[in-house]
Structures are given as structure tokens and as C-alpha cells.
C-alpha positions in Angstrom: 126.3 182.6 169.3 125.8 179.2 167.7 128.8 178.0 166.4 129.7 176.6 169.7 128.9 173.3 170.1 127.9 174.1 173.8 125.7 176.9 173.2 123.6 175.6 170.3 123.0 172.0 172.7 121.4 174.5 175.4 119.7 176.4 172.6 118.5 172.9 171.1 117.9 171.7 174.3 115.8 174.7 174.9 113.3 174.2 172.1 113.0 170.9 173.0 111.8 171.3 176.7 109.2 174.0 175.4 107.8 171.6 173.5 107.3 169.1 175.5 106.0 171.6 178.0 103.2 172.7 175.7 102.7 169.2 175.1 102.3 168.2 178.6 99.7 171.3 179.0 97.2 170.4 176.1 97.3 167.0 177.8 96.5 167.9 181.0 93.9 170.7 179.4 92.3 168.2 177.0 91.2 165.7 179.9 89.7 168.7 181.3 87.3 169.5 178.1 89.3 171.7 176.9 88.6 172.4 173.0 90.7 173.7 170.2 90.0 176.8 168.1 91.7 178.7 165.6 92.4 182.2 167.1 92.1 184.3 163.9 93.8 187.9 163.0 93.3 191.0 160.7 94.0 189.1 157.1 95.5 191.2 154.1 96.1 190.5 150.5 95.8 191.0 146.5 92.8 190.7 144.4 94.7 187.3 143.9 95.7 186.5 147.2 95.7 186.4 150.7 98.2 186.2 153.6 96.0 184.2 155.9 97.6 184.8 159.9 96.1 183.0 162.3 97.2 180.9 165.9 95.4 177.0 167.3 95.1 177.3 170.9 93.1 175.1 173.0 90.9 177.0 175.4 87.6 176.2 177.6 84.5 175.9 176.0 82.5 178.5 175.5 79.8 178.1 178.4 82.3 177.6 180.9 84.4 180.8 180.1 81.3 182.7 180.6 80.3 180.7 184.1 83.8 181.6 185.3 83.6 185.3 184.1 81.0 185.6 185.5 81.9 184.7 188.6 84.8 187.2 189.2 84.9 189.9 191.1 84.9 193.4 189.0 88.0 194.1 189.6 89.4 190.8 188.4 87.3 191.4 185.0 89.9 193.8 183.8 91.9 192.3 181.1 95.7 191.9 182.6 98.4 191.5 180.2 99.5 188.3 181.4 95.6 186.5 181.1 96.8 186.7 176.9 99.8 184.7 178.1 98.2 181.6 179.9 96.6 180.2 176.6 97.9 177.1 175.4 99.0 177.4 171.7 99.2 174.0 169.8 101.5 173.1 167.3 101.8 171.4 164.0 98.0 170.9 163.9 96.0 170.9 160.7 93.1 173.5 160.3 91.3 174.6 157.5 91.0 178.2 156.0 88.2 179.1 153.5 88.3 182.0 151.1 85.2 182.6 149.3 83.8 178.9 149.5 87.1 177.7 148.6 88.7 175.5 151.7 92.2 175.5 152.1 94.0 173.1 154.2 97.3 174.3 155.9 99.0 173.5 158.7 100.5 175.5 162.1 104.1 175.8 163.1 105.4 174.7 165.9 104.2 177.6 168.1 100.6 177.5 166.7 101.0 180.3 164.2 99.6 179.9 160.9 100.7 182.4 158.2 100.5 181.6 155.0 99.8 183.2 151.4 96.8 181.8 149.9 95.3 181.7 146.0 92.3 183.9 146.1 90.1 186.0 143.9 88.4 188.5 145.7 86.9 192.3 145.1 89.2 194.8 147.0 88.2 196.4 150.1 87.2 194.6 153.9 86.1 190.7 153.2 85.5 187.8 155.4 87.5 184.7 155.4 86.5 181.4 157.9 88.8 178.9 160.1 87.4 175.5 160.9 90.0 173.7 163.4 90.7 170.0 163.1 87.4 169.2 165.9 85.2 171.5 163.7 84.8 174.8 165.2 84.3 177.5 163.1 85.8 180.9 163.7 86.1 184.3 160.9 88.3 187.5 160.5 88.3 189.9 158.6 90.7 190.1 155.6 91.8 193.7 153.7 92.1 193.6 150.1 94.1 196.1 148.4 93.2 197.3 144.9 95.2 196.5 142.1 95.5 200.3 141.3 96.3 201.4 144.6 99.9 203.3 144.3 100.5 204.1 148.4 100.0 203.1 151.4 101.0 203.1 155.7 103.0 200.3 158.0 103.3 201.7 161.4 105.5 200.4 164.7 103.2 200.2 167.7 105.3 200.5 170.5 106.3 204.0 171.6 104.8 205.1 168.7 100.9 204.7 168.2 101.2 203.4 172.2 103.3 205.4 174.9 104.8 201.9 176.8 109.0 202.9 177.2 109.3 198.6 176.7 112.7 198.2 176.6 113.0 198.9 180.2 112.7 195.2 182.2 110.7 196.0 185.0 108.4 198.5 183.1 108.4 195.9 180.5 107.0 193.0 182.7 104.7 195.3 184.2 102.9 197.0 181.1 102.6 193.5 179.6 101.7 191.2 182.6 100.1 193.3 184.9 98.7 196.3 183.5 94.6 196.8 182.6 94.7 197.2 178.6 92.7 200.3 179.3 94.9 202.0 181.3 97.5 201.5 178.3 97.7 205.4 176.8 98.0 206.4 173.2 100.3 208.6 172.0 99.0 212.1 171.3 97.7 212.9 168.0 98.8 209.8 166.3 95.7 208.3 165.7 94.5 212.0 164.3 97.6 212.3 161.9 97.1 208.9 160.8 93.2 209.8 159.8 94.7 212.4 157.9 97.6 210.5 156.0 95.0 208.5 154.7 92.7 210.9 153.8 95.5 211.9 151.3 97.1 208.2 150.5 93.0 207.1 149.5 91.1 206.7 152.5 88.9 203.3 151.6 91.5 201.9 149.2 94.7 202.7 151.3 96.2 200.0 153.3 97.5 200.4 157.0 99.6 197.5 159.0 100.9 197.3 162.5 104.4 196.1 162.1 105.6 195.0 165.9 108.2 192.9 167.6 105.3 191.9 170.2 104.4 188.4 170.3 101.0 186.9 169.0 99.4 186.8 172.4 98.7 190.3 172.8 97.4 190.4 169.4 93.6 190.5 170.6 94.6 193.1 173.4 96.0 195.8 170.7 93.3 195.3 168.1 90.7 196.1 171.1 93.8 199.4 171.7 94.1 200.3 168.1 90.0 200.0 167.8 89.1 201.9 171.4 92.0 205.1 169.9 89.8 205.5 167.1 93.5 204.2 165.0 92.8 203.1 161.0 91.9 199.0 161.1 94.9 197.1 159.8 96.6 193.6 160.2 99.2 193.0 162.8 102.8 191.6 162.0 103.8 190.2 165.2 106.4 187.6 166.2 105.9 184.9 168.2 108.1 184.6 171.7 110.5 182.1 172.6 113.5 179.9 172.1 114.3 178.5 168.1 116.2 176.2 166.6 118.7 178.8 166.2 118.5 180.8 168.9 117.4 181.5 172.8 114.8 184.4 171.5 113.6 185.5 167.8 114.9 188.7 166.9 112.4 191.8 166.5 115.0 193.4 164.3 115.0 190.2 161.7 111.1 190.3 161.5 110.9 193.3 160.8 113.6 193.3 158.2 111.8 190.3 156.7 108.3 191.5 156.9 109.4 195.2 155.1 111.2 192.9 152.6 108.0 190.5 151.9 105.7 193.6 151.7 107.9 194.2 148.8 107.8 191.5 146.8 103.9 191.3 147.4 103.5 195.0 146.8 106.2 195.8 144.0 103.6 198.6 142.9 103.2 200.4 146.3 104.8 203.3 147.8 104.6 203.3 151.7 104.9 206.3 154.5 106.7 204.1 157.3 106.6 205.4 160.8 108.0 204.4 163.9 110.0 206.3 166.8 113.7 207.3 167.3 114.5 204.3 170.6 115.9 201.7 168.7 116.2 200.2 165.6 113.3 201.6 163.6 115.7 204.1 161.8 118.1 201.8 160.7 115.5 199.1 159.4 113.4 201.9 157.4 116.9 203.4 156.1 117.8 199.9 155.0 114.8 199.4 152.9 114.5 202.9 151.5 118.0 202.3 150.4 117.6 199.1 148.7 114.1 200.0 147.8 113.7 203.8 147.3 110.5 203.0 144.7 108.5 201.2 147.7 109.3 204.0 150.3 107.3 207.3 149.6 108.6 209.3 153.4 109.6 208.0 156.7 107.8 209.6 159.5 109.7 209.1 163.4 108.2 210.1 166.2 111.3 211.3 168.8 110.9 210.1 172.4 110.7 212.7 175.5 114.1 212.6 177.1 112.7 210.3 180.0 111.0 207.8 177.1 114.9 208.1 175.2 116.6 206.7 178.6 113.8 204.3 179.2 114.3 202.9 175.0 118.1 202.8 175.9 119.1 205.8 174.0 118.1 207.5 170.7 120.2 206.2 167.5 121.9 208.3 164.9 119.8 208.5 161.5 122.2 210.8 159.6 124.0 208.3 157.5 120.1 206.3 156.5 118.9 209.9 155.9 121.4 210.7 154.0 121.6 207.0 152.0 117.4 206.2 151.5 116.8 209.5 149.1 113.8 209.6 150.8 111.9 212.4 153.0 112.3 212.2 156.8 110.4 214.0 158.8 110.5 214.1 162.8 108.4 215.1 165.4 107.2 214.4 168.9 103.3 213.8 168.2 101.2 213.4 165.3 100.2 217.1 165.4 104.4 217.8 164.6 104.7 214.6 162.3 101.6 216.1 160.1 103.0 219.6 160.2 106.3 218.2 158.8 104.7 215.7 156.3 102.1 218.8 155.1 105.8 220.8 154.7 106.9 218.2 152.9 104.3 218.4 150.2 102.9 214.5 151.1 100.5 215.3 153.5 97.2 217.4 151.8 94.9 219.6 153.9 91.8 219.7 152.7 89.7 223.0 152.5 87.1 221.9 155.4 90.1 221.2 157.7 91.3 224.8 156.4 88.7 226.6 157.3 88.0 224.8 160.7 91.5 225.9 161.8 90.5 229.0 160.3 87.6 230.1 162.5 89.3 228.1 165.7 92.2 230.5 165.2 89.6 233.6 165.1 87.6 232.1 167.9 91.1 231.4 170.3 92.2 235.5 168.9 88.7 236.7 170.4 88.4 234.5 173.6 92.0 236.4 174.4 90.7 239.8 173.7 88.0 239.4 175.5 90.1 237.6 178.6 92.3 240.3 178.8 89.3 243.2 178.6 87.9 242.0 181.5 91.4 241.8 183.2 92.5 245.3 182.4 89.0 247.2 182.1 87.2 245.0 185.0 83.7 245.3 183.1 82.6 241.9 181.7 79.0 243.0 181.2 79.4 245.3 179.0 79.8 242.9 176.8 76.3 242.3 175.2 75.0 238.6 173.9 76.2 239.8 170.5 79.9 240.4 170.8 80.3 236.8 171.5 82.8 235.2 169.5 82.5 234.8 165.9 82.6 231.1 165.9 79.0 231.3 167.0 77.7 232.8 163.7 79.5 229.8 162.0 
């Protein structure tokens, strides 16, 4: 696309005028009080380290937001989609990151984004680092450490696979992003259970989980508050960030994924990870590639296949045979998380433990009774004579 001399001037041309626009909006913002902040996000890292993700955006101060809020009508309280879009992000700004007492001074790209690997030396598990932007206010996120010893862990797609959204359609698209209430956005079935129970088995404090995503930074805060409400693990998120580049009109989802899968491996060399994502686009191919060049950092792949009416919305389902057949890994498929964790369970990854065992156990006897006793009163007519203590065994339990 860009070795045409007239196609990389409108592409150049295009990354200029966004700027400028941006720059012509924190003006106009910034003579109306407007202050700037450092939107932070879920942080990961070594006992050594940190990846430290984080956006500048200049917003209203704080009593103001809460005077207009306030004086919205309820239905215009719902958080829309395209309400994440109207912030202003600022770019190539200084700000300030502190680990542990230790300040670090970085600085954004030209989109806002700030992510960057940090020196650090912190105990594993959930810690706190702080942002201070360049007018002083102070803002914190949380930052997962993984243990040195830990030997597995989860990256998981988002769309269409822990979230039922058929994106790739335009108008469906526009409309789950801009216009729909984030509540009404609906999880897909089981996932959140299967993934509860992967970790269970992968080392359920010590285990780490990230979002890997081709949605763009500004609905960040809106799928934390999905992935948090679906009772989902906690986790970063590896999103991109919209818009034209020096090289191109848009960034390609397929590149940052590739790139983020590829990173994880040099910063994990030790860890093994269960990579799931859904059969609609390129998820198959970018998890065969990297089992295939790096069959010691995959331990299963895990796709969730689309309904037929999700497949046509995603554009089709692509053919996994050949990665399959290439990565030397387990694949497993399925169209929930009850299927996935059937599969995975098959597959000798996935553990049940002895109380889920014997909960399935007596629900199984419990479902046999009920049916008994459903199709007594059908045939025979008599419910009460049933007495109190043929009731079914789950009671005694």
C-alpha cells in the first residue's frame, strides 16, 4: 500500500491532520479548565519488572464532572460506547510513574499511550503502582506480578469470545461500540465459569490471565467494568490504539497481536500459556503461528466456534487444519465454556477437583429424581402420595 508515492502522501497527510486536530482540541479544552490526568490500566510484570500501560487525556475537573452527571437525566447516565470516544488523548507529554517509591519519568506517544517496561523489584502477586501527570495529579492501578516459579498461564481474545458482539459486521460494529449501554453488552456462556476453572488448575493466585484485543484504548475502562461485572479472572488488557500511522490508514489488529504473543515470550521464556480465542478470523492462524515457532510457550489452544449466524456476521470461519497440524500442540473446540472445559478435562489439562465431582454427582441424582418423580405424577396422576420424605436426595446433602 505504501510504496506509492501517492498513497503514502494521503497516509502522511493523514497523520498529520489528526494531529493537529487533537491539538486544536486540548486548546480549545484547556481555556475551558480542562486538566490533564494519566488514565491508568491493569499493569503486569516480573519480580524485576513492570510493563507500565497507561493513556494522558485531558478531561474536566473532578467537581464539574459530578455537577454535570448529576444533572442528566437517568437515562442519559448509562454509559454509551461512544462517551469513551469523546476524551481528548494528549501526546508526547511527560508523566511520571512510581514503583515502590521509585519515580520513573517516561514519556506518551503520539496517541497518549504510555507502555513501557520498567526496572522494578517487587513480591509477586496484585501491587499498586502511581501516575503523577506533568500538572501534578496523582492517579494508581493495579499491577500483577507473576512469580518467578510460575510455569503456566492464560491470554484470552475478548471479542466473540469472553463477549458475544459479531464486530466485524459495520453497522453492528458502530452500534455495539457507540451506541450500546455497556450493560446491555452479554457474555458469552460459561466462559467466565471455564476460565475459573482453568485457573484452578494452572495456580489460582499465582497464575496470570490477559485480555489480548484489537479494541482500541478507549474502551479500556468499559471492559474492565464487563470483565469485573461477569465475575471473569482480573487481568491487564493489550489493546491498540485507533487511527491513521505513519505507515498506514489504520493499525493492524492482526500485527498486535502477533507482536504482543511474541513479546510475552521473550518476557516469559519460562511460561507455558492456554490461548483462547474463537474460530471468525484470524485468532487460529496467529495462535498456530506462535505454537509453531514456539511450541515450549504454548501448553493448548482453546477456540470457541461461532453459531452459524455469529460465523456470517465475523465473515466466515477460517480453516485451522494446516496450524493444527504444524503447532504440536492440543486444540480443543467448542461452542461455550461448558464444551471448551469438557474438551480441555479430555485432554488431560483441565483437573476436576473432587468437590466439583461430587456436586455434579448429587445434581445428576437430584435431575434423575426430579424426572421420576415428573413423570409419576404424569402417568399415575397422584402427587400426594408422595410423603415429605421422598423428596429428592439432594436435600439430605
Amino acid at each position: 500500500m505504501t510504496k506509492f508515492p501517492p498513497i503514502r502522501s494521503i497516509i502522511d497527510n493523514a497523520a498529520r491532520i489528526e494531529d493537529r486536530v487533537r491539538l486544536t482540541r486540548v486548546s480549545t479544552v484547556r481555556r475551558r479548565g480542562h486538566v490533564t490526568i494519566v488514565e491508568p490500566y491493569t499493569a503486569y510484570g516480573s519480580t524485576s519488572w513492570v510493563r507500565v500501560l497507561a493513556r494522558v487525556q485531558i478531561v474536566p475537573p473532578p467537581g464539574r464532572r459530578l455537577r454535570v452527571f448529576a444533572r442528566r437525566r437517568e437515562s442519559e447516565r448509562r454509559v454509551r460506547g461512544w462517551r469513551s470516544f469523546t476524551r481528548i488523548s494528549v501526546g508526547r507529554v511527560p508523566a511520571t510513574v512510581i514503583i515502590d517509591g521509585v519515580r520513573h519519568r517516561v514519556t506518551a506517544d503520539r496517541g497518549g499511550v504510555i507502555d513501557v517496561n520498567l526496572p522494578a523489584n517487587l513480591a509477586p502477586g496484585w501491587r499498586e503502582i502511581s501516575f503523577e501527570s506533568f500538572d501534578g495529579r496523582i492517579t494508581q492501578a493495579p499491577a500483577f506480578i507473576v512469580d518467578d516459579a510460575q510455569r503456566t498461564g492464560l491470554v484470552s481474545d475478548i471479542d466473540d469470545t469472553v463477549m458475544v458482539t459479531a464486530l466485524p459486521r459495520p453497522l453492528l460494529a458502530a452500534w455495539n461500540t457507540f451506541v450500546l449501554d455497556e450493560h446491555a453488552r452479554t457474555p458469552t456462556p460459561g466462559m467466565n465459569v471455564f476460565y475459573d476453572r482453568l485457573l484452578r488448575t494452572l495456580g489460582y493466585e499465582s497464575a496470570p490471565t490477559l485480555y489480548l484485543s484489537t479494541g482500541p484504548w478507549n474502551v479500556a475502562p468499559t471492559l474492565a467494568r464487563f470483565l469485573g461485572r461477569n465475575l471473569y479472572p482480573a487481568g491487564p488488557l493489550l489493546l491498540t490504539d485507533w487511527g491513521p500511522t505513519p505507515n498506514r490508514f489504520f493499525r493492524s489488529g492482526f500485527d498486535h497481536k502477533v507482536a504482543n504473543l511474541e513479546r510475552l515470550a521473550r518476557e516469559f521464556p519460562h511460561i507455558r500459556w492456554v490461548l483462547v480465542g474463537d474460530d471468525g478470523q484470524h485468532d487460529e492462524e496467529i495462535y498456530g503461528r506462535f505454537a509453531t515457532a514456539h511450541p515450549e510457550n504454548v501448553l493448548a489452544i482453546a477456540i470457541r466456534e461461532l453459531s452459524t449466524s455469529e460465523a456470517v456476521l465475523a465473515g466466515g470461519r477460517v480453516a485451522s487444519s494446516k496450524w493444527q497440524a504444524d503447532s504440536g500442540v492440543p486444540w480443543v473446540y467448542g461452542p461455550d465454556g461448558a464444551a471448551l472445559a469438557a474438551r480441555l478435562h479430555e485432554a488431560g489439562i483441565l483437573q476436576e477437583s473432587a468437590e466439583r465431582s461430587r456436586a455434579e454427582t448429587l445434581l445428576t441424582e437430584y435431575r434423575e429424581e426430579v424426572a421420576e418423580r415428573d413423570e409419576f405424577i404424569r402417568t399415575d396422576g397422584r402427587a400426594g402420595d408422595l410423603e415429605d420424605d421422598e423428596t429428592p436426595a439432594l436435600r439430605e446433602h
